[in-house]
KEKE-3310 file (N, C-alpha, C; in steps of 0.2 Angstrom, whole numbers, plus 5000, padded with zeros to 4 digits):
npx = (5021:5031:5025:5031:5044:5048:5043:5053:5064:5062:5064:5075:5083:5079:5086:5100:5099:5097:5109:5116:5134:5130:5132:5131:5124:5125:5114:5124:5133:5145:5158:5162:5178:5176:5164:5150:5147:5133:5122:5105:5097:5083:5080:5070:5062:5047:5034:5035:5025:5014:5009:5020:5030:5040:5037:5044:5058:5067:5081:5090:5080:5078:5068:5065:5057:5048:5037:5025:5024:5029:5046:5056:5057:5056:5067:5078:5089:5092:5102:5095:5097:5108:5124:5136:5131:5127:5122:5125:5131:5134:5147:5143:5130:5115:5101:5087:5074:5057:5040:5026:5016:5004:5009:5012:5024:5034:5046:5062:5077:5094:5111:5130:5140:5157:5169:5173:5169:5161:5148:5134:5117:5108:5092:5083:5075:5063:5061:5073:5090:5097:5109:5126:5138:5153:5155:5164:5175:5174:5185:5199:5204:5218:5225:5219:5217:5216:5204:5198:5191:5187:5176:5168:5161:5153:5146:5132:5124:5110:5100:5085:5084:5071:5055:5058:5071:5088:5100:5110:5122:5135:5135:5141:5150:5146:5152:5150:5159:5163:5165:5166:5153:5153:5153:5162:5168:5169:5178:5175:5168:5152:5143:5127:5121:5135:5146:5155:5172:5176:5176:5186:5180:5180:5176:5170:5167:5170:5167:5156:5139:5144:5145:5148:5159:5166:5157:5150:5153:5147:5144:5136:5135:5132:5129:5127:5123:5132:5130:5140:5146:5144:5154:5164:5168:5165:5158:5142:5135:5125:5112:5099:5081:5065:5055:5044:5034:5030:5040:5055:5071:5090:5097:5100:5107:5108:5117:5121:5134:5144:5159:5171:5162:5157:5147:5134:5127:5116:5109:5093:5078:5068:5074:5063:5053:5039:5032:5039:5051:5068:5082:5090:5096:5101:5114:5121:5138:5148)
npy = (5324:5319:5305:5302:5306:5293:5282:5283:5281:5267:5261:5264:5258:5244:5243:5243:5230:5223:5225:5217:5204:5188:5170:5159:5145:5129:5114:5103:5088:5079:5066:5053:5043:5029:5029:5023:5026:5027:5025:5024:5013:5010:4999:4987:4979:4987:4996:5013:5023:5029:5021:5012:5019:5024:5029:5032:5029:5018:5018:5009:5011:5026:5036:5043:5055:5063:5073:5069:5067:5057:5048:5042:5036:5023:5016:5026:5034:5038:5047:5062:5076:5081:5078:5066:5066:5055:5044:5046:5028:5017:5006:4988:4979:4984:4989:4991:4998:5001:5010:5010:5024:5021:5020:5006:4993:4986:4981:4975:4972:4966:4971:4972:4985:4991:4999:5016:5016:5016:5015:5009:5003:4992:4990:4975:4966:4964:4952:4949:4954:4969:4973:4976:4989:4997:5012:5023:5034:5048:5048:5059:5073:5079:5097:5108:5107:5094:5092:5099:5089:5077:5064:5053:5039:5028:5011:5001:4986:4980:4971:4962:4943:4938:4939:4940:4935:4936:4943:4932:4932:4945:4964:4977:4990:4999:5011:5023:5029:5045:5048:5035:5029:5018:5003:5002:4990:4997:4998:4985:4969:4969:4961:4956:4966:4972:4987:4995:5000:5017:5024:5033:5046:5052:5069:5081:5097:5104:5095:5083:5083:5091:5104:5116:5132:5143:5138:5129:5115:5101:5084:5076:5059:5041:5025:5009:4993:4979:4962:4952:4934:4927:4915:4912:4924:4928:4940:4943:4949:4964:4970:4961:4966:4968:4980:4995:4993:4981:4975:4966:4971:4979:4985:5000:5020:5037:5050:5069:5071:5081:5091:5084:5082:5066:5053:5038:5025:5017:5002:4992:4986:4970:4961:4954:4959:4971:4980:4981:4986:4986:4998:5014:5022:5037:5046:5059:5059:5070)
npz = (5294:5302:5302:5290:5293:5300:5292:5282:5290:5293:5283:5279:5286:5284:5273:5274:5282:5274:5270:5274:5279:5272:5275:5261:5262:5254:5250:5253:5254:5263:5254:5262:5261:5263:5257:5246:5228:5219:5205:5198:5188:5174:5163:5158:5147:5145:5140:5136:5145:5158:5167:5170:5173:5188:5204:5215:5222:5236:5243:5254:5261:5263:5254:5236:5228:5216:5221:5221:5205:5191:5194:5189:5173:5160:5154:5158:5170:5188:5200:5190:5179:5175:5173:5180:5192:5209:5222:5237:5248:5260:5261:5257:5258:5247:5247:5236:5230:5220:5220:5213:5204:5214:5227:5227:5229:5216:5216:5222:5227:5230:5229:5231:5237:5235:5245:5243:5229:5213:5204:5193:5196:5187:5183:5175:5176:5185:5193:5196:5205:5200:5187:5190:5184:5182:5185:5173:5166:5154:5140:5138:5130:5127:5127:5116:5100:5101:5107:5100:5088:5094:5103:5116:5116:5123:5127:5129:5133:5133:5128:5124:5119:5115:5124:5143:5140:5141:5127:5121:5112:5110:5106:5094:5091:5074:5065:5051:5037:5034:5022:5011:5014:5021:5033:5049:5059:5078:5092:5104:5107:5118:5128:5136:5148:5152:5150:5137:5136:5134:5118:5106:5097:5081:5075:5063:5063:5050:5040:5031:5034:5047:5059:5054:5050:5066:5077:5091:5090:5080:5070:5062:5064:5057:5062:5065:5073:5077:5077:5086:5089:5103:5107:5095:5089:5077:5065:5063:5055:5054:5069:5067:5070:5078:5071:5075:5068:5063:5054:5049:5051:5048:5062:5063:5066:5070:5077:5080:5087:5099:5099:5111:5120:5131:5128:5131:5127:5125:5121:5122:5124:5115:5104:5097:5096:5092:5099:5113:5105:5100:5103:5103:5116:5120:5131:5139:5148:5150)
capx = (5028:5033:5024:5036:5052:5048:5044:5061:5071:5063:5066:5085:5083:5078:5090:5105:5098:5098:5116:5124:5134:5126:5136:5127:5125:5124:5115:5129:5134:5154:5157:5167:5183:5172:5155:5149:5143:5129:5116:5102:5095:5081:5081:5067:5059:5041:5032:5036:5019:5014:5008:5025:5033:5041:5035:5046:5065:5067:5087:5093:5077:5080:5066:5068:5053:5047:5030:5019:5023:5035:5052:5059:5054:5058:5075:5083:5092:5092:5100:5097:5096:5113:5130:5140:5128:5125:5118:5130:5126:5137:5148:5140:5123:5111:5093:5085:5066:5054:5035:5022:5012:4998:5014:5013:5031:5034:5053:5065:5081:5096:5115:5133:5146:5163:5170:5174:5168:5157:5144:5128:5114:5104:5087:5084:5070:5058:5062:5082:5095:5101:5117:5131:5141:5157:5157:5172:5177:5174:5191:5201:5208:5223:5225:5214:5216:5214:5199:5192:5191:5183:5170:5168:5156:5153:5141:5129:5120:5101:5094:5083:5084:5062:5053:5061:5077:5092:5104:5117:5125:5137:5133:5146:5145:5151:5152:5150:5166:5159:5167:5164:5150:5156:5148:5167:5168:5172:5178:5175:5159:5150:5140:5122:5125:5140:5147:5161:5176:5174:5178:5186:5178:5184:5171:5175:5163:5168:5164:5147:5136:5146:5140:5152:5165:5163:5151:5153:5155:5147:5145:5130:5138:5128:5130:5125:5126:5134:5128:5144:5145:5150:5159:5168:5168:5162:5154:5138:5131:5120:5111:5091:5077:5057:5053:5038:5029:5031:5045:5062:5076:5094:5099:5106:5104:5112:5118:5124:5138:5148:5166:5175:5156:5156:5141:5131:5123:5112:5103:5089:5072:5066:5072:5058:5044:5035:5030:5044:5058:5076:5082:5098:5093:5109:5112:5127:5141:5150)
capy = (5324:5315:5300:5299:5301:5288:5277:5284:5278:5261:5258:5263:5251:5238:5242:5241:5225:5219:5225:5214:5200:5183:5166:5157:5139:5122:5108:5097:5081:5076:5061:5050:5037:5025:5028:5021:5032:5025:5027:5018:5011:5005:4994:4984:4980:4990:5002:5021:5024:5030:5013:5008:5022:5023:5035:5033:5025:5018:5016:5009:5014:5032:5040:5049:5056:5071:5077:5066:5063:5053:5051:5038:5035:5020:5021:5034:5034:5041:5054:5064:5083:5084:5076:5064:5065:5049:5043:5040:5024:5013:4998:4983:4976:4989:4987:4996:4994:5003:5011:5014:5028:5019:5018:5000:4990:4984:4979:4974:4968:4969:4971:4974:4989:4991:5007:5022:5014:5022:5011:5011:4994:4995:4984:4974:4960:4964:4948:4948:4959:4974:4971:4982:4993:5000:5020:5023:5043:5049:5051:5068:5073:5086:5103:5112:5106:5088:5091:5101:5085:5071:5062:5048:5037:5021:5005:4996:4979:4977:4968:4955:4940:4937:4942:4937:4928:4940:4942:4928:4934:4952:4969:4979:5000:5000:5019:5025:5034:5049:5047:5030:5027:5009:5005:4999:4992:5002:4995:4979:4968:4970:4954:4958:4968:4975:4991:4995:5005:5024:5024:5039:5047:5057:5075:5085:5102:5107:5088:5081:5084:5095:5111:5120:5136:5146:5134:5125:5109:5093:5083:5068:5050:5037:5022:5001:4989:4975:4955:4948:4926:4926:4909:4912:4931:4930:4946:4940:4956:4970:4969:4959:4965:4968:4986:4995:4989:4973:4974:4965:4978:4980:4992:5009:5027:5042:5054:5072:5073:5085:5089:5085:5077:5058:5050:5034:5024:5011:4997:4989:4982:4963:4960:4950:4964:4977:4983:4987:4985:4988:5007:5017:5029:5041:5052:5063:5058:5074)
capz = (5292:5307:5299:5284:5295:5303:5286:5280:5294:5294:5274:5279:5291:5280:5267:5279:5285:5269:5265:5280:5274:5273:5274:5257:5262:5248:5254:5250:5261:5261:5254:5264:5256:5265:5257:5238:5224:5214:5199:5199:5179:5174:5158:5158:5140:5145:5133:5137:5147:5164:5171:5171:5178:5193:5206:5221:5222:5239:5243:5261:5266:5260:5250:5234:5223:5217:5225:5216:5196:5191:5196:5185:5167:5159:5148:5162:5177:5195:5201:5182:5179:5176:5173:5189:5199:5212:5227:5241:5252:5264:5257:5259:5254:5247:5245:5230:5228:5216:5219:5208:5205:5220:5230:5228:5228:5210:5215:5231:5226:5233:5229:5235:5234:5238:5250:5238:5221:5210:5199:5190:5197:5183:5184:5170:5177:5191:5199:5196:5204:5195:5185:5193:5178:5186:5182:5170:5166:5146:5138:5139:5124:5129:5119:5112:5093:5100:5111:5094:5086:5096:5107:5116:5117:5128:5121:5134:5130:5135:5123:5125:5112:5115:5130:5145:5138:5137:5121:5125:5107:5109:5101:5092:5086:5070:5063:5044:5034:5031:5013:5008:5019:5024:5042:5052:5069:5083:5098:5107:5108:5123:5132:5140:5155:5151:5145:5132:5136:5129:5112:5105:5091:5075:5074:5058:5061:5043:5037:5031:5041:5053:5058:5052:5056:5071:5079:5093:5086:5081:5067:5060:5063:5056:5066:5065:5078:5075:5079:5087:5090:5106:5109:5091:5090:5071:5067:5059:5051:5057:5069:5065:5075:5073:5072:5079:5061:5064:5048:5052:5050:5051:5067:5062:5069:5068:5081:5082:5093:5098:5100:5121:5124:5132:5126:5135:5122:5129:5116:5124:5121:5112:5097:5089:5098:5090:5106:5115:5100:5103:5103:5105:5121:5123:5137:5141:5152:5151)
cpx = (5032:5032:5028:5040:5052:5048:5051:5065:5068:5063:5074:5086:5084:5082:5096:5107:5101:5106:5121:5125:5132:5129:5131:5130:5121:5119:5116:5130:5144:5152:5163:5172:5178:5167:5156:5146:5140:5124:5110:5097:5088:5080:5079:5062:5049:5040:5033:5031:5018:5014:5015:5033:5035:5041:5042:5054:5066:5076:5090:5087:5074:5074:5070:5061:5052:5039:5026:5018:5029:5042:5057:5057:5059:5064:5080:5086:5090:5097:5100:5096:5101:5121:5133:5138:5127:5121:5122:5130:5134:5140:5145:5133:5120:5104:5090:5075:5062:5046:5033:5018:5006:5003:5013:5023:5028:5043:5058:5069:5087:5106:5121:5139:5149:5163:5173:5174:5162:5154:5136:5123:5108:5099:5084:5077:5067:5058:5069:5085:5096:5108:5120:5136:5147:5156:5163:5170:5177:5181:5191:5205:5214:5225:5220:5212:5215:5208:5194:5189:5188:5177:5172:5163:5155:5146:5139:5126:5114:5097:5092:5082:5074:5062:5055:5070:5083:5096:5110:5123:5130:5137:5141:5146:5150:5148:5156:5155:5160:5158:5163:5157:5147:5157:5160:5164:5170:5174:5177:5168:5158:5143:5133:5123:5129:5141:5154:5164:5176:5178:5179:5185:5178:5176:5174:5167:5162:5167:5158:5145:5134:5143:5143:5157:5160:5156:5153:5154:5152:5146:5141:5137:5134:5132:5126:5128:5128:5132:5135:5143:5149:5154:5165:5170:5167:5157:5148:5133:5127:5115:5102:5084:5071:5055:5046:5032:5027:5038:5053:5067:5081:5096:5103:5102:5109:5111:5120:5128:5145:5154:5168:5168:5160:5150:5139:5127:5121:5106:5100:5084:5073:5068:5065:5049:5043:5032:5035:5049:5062:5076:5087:5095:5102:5107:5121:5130:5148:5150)
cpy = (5319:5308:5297:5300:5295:5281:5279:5281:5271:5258:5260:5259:5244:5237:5240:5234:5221:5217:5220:5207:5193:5177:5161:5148:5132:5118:5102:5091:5080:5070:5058:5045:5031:5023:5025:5026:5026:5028:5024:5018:5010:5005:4989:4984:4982:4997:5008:5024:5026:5026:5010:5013:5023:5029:5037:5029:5026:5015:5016:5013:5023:5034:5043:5050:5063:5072:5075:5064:5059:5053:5045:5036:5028:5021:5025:5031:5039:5042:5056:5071:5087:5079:5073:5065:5058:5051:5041:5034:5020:5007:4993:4983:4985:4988:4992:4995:5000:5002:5013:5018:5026:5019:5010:4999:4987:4980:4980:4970:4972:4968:4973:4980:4989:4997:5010:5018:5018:5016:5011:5005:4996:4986:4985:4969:4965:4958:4946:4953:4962:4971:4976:4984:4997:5005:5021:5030:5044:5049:5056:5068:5079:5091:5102:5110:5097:5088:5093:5095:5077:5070:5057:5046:5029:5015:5001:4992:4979:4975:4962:4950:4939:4938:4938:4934:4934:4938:4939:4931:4942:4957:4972:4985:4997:5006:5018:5031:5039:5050:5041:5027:5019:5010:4999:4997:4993:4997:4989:4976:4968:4965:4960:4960:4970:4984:4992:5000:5011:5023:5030:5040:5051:5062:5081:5090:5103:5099:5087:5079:5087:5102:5118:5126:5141:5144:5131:5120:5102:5090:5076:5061:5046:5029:5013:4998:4979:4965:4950:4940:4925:4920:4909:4918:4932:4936:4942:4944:4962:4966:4966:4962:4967:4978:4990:4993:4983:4970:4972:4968:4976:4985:4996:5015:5031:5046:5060:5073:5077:5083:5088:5083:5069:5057:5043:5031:5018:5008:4994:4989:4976:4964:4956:4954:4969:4982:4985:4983:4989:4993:5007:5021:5031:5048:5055:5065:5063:5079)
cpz = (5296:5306:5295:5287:5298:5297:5284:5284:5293:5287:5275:5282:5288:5274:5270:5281:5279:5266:5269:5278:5278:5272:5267:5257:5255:5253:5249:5255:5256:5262:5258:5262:5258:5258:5248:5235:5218:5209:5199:5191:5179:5166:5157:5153:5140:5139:5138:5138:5155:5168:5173:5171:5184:5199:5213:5219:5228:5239:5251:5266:5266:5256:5243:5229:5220:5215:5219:5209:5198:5190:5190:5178:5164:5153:5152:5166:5180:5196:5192:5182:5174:5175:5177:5194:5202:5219:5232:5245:5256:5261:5260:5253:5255:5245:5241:5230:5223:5219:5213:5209:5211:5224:5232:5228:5222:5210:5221:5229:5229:5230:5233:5231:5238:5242:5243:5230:5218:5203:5199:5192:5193:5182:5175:5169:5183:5196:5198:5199:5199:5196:5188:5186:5181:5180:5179:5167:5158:5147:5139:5133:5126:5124:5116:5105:5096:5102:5105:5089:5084:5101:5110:5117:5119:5126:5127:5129:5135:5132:5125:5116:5112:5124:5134:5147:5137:5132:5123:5119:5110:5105:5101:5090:5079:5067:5054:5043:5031:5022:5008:5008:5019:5030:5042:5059:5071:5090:5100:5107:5114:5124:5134:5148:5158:5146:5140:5138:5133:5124:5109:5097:5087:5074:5071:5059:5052:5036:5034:5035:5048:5052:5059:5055:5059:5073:5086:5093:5086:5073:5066:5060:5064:5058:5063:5072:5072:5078:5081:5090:5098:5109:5102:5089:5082:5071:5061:5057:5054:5059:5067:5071:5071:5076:5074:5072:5061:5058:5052:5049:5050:5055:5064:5065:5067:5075:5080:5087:5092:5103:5109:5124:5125:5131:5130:5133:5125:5124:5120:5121:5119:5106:5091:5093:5094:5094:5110:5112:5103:5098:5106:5111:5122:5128:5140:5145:5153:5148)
residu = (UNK:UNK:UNK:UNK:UNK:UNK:UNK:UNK:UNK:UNK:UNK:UNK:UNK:UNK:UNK:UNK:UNK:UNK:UNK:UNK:UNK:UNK:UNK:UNK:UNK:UNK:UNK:UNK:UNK:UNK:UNK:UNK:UNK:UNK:UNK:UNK:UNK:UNK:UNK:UNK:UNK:UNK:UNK:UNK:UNK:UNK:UNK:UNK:UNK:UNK:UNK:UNK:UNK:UNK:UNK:UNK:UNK:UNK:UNK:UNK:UNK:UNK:UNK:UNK:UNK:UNK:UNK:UNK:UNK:UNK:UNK:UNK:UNK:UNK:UNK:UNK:UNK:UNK:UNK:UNK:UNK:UNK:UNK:UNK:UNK:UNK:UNK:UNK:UNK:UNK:UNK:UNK:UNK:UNK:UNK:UNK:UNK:UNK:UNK:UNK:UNK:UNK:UNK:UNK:UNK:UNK:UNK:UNK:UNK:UNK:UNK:UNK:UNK:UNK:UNK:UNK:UNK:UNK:UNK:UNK:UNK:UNK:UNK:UNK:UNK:UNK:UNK:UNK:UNK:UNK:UNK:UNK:UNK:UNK:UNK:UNK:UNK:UNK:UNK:UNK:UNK:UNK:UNK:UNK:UNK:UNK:UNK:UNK:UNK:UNK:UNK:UNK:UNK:UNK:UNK:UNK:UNK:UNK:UNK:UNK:UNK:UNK:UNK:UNK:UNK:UNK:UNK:UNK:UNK:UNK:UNK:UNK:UNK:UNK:UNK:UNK:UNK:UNK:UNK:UNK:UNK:UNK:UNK:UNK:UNK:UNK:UNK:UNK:UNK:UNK:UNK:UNK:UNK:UNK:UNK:UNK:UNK:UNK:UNK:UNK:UNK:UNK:UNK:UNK:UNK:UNK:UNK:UNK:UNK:UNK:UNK:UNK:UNK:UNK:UNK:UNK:UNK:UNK:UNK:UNK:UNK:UNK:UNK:UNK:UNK:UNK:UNK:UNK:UNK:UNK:UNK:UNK:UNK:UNK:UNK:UNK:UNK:UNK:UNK:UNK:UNK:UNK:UNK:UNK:UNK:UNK:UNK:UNK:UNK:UNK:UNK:UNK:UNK:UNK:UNK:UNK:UNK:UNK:UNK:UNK:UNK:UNK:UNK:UNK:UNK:UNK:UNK:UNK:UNK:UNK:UNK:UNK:UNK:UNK:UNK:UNK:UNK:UNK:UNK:UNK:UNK:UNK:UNK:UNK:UNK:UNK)
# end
C-alpha cells in the first residue's frame, strides 16, 4: 500500500508540474528598417526533373535546405510553404549561389538591395545575375460586397524567344467575356524580367463557371496571352509557341480563381521548344 502512495503522490506531482505556466516561445528574428526582405526564383527554361533541382540555397553564406531532398524545384521560389514569407539580408551586395543534389555549386551570382525593401532576384541564366522584381502588395478591395467580387492577379515575363536568347517582344493577359467569349487585354504589356501591376479582376461565383451560392467563391477564367511589339506596342495576336507535341499553338489557359485572392502568374520556358515549352505556373500571393 505504501508502494502506491508513493506512485500517487508522484503522478500529482507530475501533473502539477505540468499545470505550471510556460512562456511559449516563436523562433522569429525582428526585422530591422535597415535590413532587406527577399525571395529567391528560379526561372531557368530546364525540364521539371531531379537533376536540375536545386538542393541547397546558399545566401550571405547562410544555409538553407531541407535535410537532404530537395529544396528548390524548378518553377518555384524560396522561402514557400506559405504566403509573404522572405529572407532578411543586410542592404548592400548579396551573394545568392545554388547547390546540387552532390552539393556541387551550379550557380554564384551576385546582386544589390536597398535598406527596408522587399524584392524577388529571380534566376533566369546560370551564368547571368538574377533579375530583381520589386515586391508589390495584391489589391484590397474595401467592403464586403466589393471583396465578394474580385481578384487580383499579377503577369511575369520569362519567356525565352529560342534557347538561350530571351523574348525581346512584351506579353499581355488578355481575359475571355464570359458571355461573348472574346479574349480582351487586361493591363499592361510586360518586357522580359519584369512584372505587371495587379490587375483587378471581375469573379461572379453564380457566373459560368462559378461555384456557385453559399460557397466560398471562385469562378473559371479563361485566359490568352497576348504578343505585344515592343518598340511600336502593336498587339500582334496571341501568343505562338511549340508545345510539348512539337505542334505550334496559340497560348491560352484557364484558372479557377477565387474571390479577395492575389495571384502571381508567371510565363516561362522557350517558345520554339518541345522540351521545356512555355507555361503559366501560378502561385498565391495572398
Amino acid at each position: 500500500m505504501k508502494f502506491l502512495k508513493y506512485i500517487s503522490i508522484c503522478l500529482i506531482a507530475l501533473v502539477f508540474a505540468s499545470c505550471e505556466k510556460k512562456d511559449i516561445e516563436y523562433m522569429t528574428e525582428n526585422v530591422t528598417g535597415d535590413q532587406a526582405l527577399i525571395q529567391v526564383a528560379y526561372m531557368c527554361p530546364k525540364k521539371a526533373e531531379a537533376a536540375n533541382y536545386i538542393y541547397t540555397v546558399v545566401i550571405n553564406g547562410q544555409k538553407y535546405s531541407n535535410n537532404g531532398s530537395s529544396f528548390l524545384t524548378t518553377y518555384n521560389y524560396v522561402p514557400s510553404g506559405d504566403v509573404g514569407l522572405f529572407y532578411t539580408v543586410n542592404p548592400g551586395e548579396v551573394t545568392v549561389q545554388f547547390l546540387n543534389s552532390k552539393n556541387e555549386e551550379v550557380y554564384n551570382q551576385k546582386f544589390n538591395v536597398a535598406a527596408g525593401s522587399k524584392q524577388m532576384a529571380v534566376v533566369y541564366d546560370f551564368a547571368k545575375a538574377p533579375v530583381i522584381v520589386p515586391f508589390k502588395e495584391p489589391l484590397t478591395f474595401p467592403g464586403s460586397a466589393e471583396t465578394g467580387k474580385n481578384c487580383s492577379v499579377r503577369l511575369y515575363n520569362f519567356i525565352f524567344e529560342t534557347d538561350g536568347t530571351p523574348m525581346t517582344d512584351k506579353i499581355q493577359l488578355g481575359l475571355q467575356n464570359t458571355t461573348t467569349k472574346e479574349f480582351t487585354p487586361v493591363g499592361t504589356p510586360v518586357a522580359f524580367g519584369e512584372g505587371s501591376e495587379f490587375m483587378a479582376i471581375d469573379i461572379d461565383k453564380m457566373g459560368p463557371g462559378g461555384s456557385g451560392f453559399n460557397t466560398q467563391g471562385y469562378q473559371r477564367r479563361d485566359i490568352c496571352i497576348y504578343r505585344i511589339d515592343a518598340a511600336t506596342g502593336e498587339n500582334k495576336g496571341t501568343l505562338q509557341y511549340t508545345n510539348s507535341k512539337g505542334a505550334v499553338a496559340g497560348f491560352t489557359d484557364y484558372w479557377n480563381w477565387y474571390i479577395g485572392r492575389g495571384y502571381l502568374e508567371f510565363m516561362r520556358g522557350v517558345l520554339d521548344s518541345k522540351v521545356t515549352p512555355v507555361a503559366m505556373t501560378q502561385f498565391t500571393g495572398r
